[in-house]
TIKOLMAR-969871 format. One record per residue: residue in one letter; x, y, z of N, C-alpha, C in turn. Coordinates in steps of 0.02 Angstrom, whole numbers, plus 50000, padded with zeros to 5 digits. Example, Ala and Ser with C-alpha at 12.3 -4.5 7.8 and 13.67 -1.06 7.14 Angstrom:
A506604971650390506154977550390506604983550390;S506424988850354506844994750357506455000250394;
END
This chain:
X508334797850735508974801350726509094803150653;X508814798550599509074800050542508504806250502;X507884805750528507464811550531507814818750557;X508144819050615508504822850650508964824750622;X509324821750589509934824650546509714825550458;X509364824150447508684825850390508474833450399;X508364834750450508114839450496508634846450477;X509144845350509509714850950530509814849150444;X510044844650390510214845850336509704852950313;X509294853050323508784858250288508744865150311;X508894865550382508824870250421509394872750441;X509964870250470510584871750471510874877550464;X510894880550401511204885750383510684890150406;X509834891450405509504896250455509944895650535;X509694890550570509964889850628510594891150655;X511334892350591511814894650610511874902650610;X511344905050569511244912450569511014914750624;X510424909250633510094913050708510604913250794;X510814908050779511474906350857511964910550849;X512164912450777512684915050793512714921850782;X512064924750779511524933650778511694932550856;X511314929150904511084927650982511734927251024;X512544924850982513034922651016513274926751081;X513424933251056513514938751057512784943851125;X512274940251116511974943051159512314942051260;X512234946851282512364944651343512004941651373;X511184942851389510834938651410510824929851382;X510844928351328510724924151294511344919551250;X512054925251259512414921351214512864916851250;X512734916551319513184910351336512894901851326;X512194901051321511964896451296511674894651228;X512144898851179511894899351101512464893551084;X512144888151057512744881851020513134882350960;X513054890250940513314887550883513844883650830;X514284881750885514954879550850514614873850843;X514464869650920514184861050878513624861050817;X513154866650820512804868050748513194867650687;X513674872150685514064872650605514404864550607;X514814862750649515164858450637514634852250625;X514014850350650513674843950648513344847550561;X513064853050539512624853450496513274852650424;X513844856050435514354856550381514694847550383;X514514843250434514874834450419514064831250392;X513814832350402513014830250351513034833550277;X513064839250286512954840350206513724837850177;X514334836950190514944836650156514874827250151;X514624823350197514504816750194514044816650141;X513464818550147513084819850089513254821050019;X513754824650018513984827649955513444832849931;X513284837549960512994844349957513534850349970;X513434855949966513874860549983513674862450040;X514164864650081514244867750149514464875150162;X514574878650084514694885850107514124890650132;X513454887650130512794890350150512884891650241;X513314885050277513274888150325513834891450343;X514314891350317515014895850324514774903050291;X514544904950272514094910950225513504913450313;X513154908050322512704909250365513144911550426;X513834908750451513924910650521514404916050496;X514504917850459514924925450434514264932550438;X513754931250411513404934850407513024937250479;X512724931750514512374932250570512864933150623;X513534931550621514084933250673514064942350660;X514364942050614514524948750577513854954750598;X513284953450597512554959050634512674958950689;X512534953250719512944951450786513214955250827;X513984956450799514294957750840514164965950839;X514074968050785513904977350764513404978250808;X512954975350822512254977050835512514978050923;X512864973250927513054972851019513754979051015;X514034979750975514524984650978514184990850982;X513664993850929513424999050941512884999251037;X512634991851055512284992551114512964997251180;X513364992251166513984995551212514114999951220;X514225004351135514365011351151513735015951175;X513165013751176512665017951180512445018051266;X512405012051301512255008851360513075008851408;X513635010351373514235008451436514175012851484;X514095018551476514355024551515513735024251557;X513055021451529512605020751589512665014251650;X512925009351618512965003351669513475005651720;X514245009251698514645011451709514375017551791;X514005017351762513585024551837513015019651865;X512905014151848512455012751893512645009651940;X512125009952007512485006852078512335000252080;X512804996852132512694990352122513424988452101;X513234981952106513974977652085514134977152021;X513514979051986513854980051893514144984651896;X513954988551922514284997351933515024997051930;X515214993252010515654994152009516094986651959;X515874984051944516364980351896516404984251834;X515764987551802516084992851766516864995851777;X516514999451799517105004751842517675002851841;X517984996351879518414992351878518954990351821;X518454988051767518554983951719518584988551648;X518364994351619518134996451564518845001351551;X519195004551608519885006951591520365001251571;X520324995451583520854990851593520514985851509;X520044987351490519794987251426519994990551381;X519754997551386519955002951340520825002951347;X521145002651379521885001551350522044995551336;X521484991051314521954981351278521574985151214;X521124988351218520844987851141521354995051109;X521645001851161521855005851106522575002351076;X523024998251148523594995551119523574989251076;X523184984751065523144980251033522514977851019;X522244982350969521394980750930521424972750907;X521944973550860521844967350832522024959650874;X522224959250945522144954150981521534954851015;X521464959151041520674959451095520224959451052;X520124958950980519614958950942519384952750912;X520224950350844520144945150827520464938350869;X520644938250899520784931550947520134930950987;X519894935051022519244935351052518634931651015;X518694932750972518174928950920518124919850908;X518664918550931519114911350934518774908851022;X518764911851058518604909751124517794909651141;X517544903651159516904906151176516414909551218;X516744911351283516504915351336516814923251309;X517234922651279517534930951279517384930951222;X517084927951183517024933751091515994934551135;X515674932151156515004934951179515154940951229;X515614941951270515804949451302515904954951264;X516504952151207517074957051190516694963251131;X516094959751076515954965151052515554973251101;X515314972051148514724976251165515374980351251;X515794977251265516434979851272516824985351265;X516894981751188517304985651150516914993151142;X516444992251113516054997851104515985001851171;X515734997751233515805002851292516625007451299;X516945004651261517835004851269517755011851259;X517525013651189517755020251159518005015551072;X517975009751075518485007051025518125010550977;X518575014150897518225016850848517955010350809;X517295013150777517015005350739517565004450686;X517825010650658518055007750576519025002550618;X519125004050664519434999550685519154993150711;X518724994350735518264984950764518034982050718;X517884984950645517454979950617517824977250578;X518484979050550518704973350509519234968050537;X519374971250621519814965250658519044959250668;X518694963750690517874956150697517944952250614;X517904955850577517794952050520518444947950497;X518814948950522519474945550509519314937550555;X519294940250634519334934050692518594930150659;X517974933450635517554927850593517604923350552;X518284926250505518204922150462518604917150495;X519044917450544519384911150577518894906850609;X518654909450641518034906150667517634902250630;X517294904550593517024901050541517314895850504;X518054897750462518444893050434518574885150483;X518704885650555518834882650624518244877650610;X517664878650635517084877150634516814872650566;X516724877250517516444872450463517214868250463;X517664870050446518184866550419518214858150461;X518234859250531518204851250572517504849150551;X516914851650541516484847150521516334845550434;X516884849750386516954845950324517414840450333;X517854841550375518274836950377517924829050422;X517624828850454517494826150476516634822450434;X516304826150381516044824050341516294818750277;X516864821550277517094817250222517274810050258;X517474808650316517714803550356516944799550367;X516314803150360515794799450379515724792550353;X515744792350311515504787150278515834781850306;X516514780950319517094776050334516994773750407;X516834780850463516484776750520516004775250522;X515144777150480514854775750483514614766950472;X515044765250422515024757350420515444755150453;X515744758850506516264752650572515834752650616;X515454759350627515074759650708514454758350687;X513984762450620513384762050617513194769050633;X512654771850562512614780650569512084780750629;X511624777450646511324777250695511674780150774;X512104777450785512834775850842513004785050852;X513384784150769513774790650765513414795650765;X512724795950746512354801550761512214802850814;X511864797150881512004797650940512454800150975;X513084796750970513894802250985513674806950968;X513534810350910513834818250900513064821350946;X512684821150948512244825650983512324823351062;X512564818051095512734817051171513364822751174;X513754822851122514304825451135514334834351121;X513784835051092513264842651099513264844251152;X512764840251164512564842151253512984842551288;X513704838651303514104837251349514354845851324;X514654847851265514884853951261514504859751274;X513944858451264513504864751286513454864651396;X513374859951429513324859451473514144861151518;X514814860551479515264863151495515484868751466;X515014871351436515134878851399514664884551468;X514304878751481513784884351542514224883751614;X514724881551622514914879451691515574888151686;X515664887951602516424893851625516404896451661;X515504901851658515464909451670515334909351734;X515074902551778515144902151857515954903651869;X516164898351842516994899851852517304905951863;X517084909151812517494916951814517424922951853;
END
């Protein structure tokens, strides 16, 4: 374990770039971790006493391609999913008017609050773009709901870095490192149950 968190100290800030580039994918971004990433890699380095803006820097940046890269897929690909047959078709169909008017009347909720949720900020950029939404309006409500995101994220695991030390000698870092990666899994495994839900 202490190899393991040795581990993510070094890598971390790559690995929050890469999850949170992938978040945003549809195929792929409902099982991208990145929140327990920032928050476990930003309470190691702040316990540590290293700096942690590498990964707050990292999930601004790799969020931020991210979401452009799936915004421009949207606008380029909506109008085709939108005509194709089949049940995407028609959830297109369905769903992309009742889109395009949350994003013309209120960009900045369907954009930056979206970013805050984890099943709907991996929909909402590539969406939006199917919407019609103009970029120079999407990109600075995204860059706005990132930096909340981000702030959210690193912020409970600086905060919770600085507290290390104090549980670590009640429970034992061994213990607490165990907790935090069982409690990974438990969030990643109820992060995969939403999108049955919905």
């Amino acid at each position: 374990l202490s190899e393991f968190a040795d581990l993510l100290m070094e890598t971390g800030p790559a690995w929050t770039f890469v999850l949170a580039f992938l978040e945003t994918d549809w195929l792929q971004g409902f099982f991208m971790p990145t929140g327990p990433v920032m928050i476990f890699t930003s309470a190691l380095l702040a316990e540590a006493g290293q700096p942690w803006w590498p990964v707050f820097v990292a999930a601004l940046v790799g969020g931020g391609l991210g979401d452009s890269l799936h915004f421009w897929i949207g606008r380029r690909l909506g109008a085709r999913v939108a005509q194709a047959p089949g049940r995407l078709g028609r959830m297109a169909q369905r769903h992309l008017p009742r889109a395009q008017a949350l994003f013309e009347s209120r960009p900045a909720f369907a954009v930056t609050m979206a970013r805050l949720v984890s099943f709907v900020r991996t929909l909402t950029p590539g969406v939006a773009g199917a919407a019609g939404l103009p970029y120079r309006v999407f990109l600075p409500f995204d860059l706005l709901g990132l930096l909340g995101w981000a702030t959210l994220y690193v912020g409970i695991g600086v905060l919770a870095g600085e507290n290390w030390e104090q549980v670590s000698r009640t429970i034992g870092t061994g213990w607490l490192v165990l907790f935090v990666v069982l409690g990974m899994i438990f969030w990643r495994r109820t992060r995969k149950r939403k999108p049955a839900s919905c």
